[in-house]
C-alpha positions in Angstrom: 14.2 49.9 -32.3 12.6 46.7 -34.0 10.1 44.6 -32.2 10.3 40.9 -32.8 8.9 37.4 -31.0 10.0 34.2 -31.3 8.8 30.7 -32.1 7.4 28.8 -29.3 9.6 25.8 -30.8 11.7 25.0 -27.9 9.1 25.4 -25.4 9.4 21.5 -23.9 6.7 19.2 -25.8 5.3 21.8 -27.5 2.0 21.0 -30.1 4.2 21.1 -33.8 1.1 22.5 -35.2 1.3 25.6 -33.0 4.0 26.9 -35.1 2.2 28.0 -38.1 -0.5 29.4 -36.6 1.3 31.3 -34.6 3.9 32.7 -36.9 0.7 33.7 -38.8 -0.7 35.8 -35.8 2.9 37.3 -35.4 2.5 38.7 -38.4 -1.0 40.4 -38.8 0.1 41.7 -35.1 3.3 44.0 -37.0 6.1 42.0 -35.1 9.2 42.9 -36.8 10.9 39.4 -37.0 10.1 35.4 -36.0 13.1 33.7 -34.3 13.8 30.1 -33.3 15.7 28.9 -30.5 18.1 26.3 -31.1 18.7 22.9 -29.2 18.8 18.7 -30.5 18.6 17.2 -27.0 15.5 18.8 -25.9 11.7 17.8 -27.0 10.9 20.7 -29.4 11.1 21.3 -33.2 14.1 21.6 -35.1 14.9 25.2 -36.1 14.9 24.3 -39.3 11.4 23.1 -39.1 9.8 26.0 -37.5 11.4 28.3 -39.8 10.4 26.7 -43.2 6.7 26.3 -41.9 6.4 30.3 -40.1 7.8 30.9 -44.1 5.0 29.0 -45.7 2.4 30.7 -42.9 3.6 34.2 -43.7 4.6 36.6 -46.3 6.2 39.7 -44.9 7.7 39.7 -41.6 11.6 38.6 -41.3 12.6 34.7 -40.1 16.1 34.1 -37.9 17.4 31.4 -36.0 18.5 33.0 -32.6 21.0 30.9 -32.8 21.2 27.7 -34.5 24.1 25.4 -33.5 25.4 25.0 -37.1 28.6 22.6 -36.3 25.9 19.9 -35.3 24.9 19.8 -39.0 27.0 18.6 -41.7 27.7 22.0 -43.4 26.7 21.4 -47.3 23.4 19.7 -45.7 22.8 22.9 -43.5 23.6 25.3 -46.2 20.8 23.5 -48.9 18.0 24.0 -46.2 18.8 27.7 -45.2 19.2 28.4 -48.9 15.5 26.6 -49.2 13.8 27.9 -46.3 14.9 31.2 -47.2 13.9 31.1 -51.1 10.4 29.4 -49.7 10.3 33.2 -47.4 11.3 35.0 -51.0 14.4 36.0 -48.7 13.1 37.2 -45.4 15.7 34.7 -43.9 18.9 35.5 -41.6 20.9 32.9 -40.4 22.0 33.4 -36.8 24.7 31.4 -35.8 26.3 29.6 -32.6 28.7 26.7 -31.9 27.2 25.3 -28.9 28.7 24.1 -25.5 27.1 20.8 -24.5 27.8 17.3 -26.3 24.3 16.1 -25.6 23.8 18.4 -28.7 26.1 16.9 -30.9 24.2 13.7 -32.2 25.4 13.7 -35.6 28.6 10.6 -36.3 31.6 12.7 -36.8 30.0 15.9 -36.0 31.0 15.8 -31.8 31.7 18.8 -30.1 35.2 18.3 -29.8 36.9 20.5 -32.8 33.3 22.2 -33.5 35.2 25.6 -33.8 37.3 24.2 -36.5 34.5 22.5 -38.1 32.3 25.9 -38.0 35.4 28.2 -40.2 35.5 25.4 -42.5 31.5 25.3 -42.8 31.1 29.3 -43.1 33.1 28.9 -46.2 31.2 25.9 -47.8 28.0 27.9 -46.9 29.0 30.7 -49.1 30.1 28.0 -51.9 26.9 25.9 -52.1 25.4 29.4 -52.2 27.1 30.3 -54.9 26.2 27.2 -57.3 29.4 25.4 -56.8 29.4 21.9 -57.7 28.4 19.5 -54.2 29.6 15.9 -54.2 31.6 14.3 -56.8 29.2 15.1 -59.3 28.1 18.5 -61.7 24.8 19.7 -59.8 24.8 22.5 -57.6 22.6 21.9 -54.1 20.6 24.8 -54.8 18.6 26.4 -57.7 20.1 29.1 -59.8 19.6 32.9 -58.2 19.9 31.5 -54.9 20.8 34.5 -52.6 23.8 34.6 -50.0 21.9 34.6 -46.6 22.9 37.0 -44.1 24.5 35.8 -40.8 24.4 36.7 -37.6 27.4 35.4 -35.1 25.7 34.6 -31.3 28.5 33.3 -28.3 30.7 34.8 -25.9 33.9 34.5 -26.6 36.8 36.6 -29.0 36.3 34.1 -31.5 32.1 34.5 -31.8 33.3 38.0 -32.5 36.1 37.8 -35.0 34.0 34.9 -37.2 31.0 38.1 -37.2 33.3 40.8 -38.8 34.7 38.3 -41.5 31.5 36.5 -42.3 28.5 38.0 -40.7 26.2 41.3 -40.5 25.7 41.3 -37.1 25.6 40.2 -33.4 23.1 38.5 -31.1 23.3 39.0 -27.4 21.4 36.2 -25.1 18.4 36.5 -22.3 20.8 37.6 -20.2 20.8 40.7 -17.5 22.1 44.3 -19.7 25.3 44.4 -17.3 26.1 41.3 -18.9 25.2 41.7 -22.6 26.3 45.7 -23.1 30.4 44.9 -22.7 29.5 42.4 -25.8 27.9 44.7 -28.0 30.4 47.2 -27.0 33.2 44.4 -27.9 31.0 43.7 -31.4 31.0 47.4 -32.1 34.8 47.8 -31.3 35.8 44.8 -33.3 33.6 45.9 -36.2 35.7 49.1 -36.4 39.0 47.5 -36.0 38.0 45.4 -38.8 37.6 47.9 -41.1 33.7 47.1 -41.9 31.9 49.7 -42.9 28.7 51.3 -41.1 28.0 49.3 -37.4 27.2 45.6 -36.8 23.6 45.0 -36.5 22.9 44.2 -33.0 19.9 41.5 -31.7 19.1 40.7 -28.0 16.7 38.0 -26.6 14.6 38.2 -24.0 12.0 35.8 -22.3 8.4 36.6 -21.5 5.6 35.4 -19.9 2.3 37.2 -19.3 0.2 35.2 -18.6 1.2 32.0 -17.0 3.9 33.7 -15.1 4.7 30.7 -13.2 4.8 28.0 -16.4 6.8 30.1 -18.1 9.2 30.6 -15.2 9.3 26.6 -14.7 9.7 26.2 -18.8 13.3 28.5 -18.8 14.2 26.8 -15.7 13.4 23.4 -17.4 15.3 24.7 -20.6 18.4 25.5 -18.5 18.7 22.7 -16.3 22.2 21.6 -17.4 23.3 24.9 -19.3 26.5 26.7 -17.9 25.5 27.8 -14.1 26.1 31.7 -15.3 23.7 31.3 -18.3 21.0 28.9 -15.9 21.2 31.5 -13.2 20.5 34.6 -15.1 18.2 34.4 -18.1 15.7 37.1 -18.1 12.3 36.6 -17.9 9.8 39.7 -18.6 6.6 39.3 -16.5 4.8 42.7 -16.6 4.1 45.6 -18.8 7.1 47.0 -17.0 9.6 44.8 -16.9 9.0 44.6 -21.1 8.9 48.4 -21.5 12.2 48.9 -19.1 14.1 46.5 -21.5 12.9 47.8 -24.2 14.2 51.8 -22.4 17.4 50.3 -21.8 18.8 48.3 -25.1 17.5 51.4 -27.1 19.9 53.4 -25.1 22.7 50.7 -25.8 22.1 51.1 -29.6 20.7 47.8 -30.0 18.8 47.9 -33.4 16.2 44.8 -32.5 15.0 42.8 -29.1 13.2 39.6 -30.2 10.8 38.6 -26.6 11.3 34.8 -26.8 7.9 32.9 -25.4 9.0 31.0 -22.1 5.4 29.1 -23.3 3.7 27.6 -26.2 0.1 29.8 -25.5 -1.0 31.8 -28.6 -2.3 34.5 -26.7 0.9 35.7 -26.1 1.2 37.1 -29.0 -2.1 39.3 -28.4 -0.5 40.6 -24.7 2.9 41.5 -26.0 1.4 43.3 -29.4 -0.6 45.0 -26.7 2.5 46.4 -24.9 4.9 47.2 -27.9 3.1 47.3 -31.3 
């Protein structure tokens, strides 16, 4: 089991400059990964963002967006950043992937989130293209430098189709903050669909989790902030670790699901949080 934390980026008007310095502390503290938390209509910084500067702080530990909402990007456009975000890492970059439910997200003309499952099959294929070197525009230039790697993906959501796009384009799963009654059928369902697809080996499977440690009650008022008009059956049960053991029984339990990495999200922006989880799991 890999222990990772996230990036305070979507902690509501959180200091920009936090980000670095705090990626940087994840680090010398032996987190496994840095993950972002994806939203447009909320006052944070964009994934994006946080992940190219936690690259430029850092040099070993692994960077993933958990999840971005890729249709609200123009796909070529999304593809040259992740490609340059993760060469800035030297590859320490996984792309983790959602579609989103809520049109307040989708502020991009001609991006809306009607057809945003359409849009995302036909993205997933320019990603890999634009990858590749091919051609962008009407002209000869690739979007990316020569060498550039294909980025590993990881498919978040809760539906049949979150699960098929994973087994033809993706490495992996990524359950939400949510209760383990609610996220073990859909690592079971990722691990079933994995098999049935004929991919070889198992599906890597992520899980997120809120904490707070020290300002219990900030951090309680920051998810409930952050999930004000989210789907009543996400608002109404993220997780929120408190305690030394509330963190060690999640940890307990998603090792017995099989789940190969929890990332503890920070419900608040304080860097010290980084020094009281270390202190529980590293």
């Amino acid at each position: 089991m890999q222990i990772g934390i996230g990036l305070p980026n979507q902690v509501r008007d959180v200091t920009a400059s936090t980000i670095p310095r705090w990626a940087a502390r994840a680090e010398e503290a032996e987190f496994s990964t840095l993950a972002t938390t994806g939203r447009y209509a909320y006052p944070g910084v964009s994934d994006t963002v946080a992940l190219a500067a936690a690259a430029g702080a850092t040099t070993t530990i692994g960077l993933l967006s958990a999840v971005l909402l890729a249709p609200t990007w123009p796909g070529a456009l999304l593809a040259k950043e992740i490609a340059g975000i993760d060469g800035v890492s030297g590859g320490r970059l996984t792309l983790g992937v959602g579609v989103g439910s809520r049109e307040d997200e989708f502020t991009v003309p001609g991006h809306q989130l009607h057809g945003r499952g359409a849009r995302l099959e036909s993205d997933l294929a320019t990603y890999r293209e634009v990858w590749a070197g091919a051609p962008v525009g009407n002209g000869p230039n690739p979007a990316v430098p020569s060498g550039t790697r294909r980025v590993p993906m990881l498919f978040g959501g809760y539906t049949a189709r979150a699960l098929d796009r994973m087994v033809r384009w993706g490495e992996g799963y990524i359950g939400g903050s949510l209760p383990p009654a609610m996220t073990a059928p859909r690592f079971e369902a990722a691990k079933r669909a994995w098999q049935e697809a004929g991919r070889q080996g198992a599906p890597k499977l992520v899980v997120l989790a809120y904490f707070a440690l020290g300002d219990t009650e900030a951090g309680r008022a920051n998810i409930q902030d952050f999930y004000r008009l989210a789907p009543k059956e996400i608002a109404t049960n993220a997780v929120l670790c408190t305690t030394r053991e509330t963190i060690e029984q999640t940890i307990t339990v998603y090792t017995g699901l099989g789940v190969d990495e929890i990332i503890f999200v920070p419900a608040t922006d304080d860097p010290d949080e980084i020094t009281r989880l270390a202190g529980i799991v590293t």
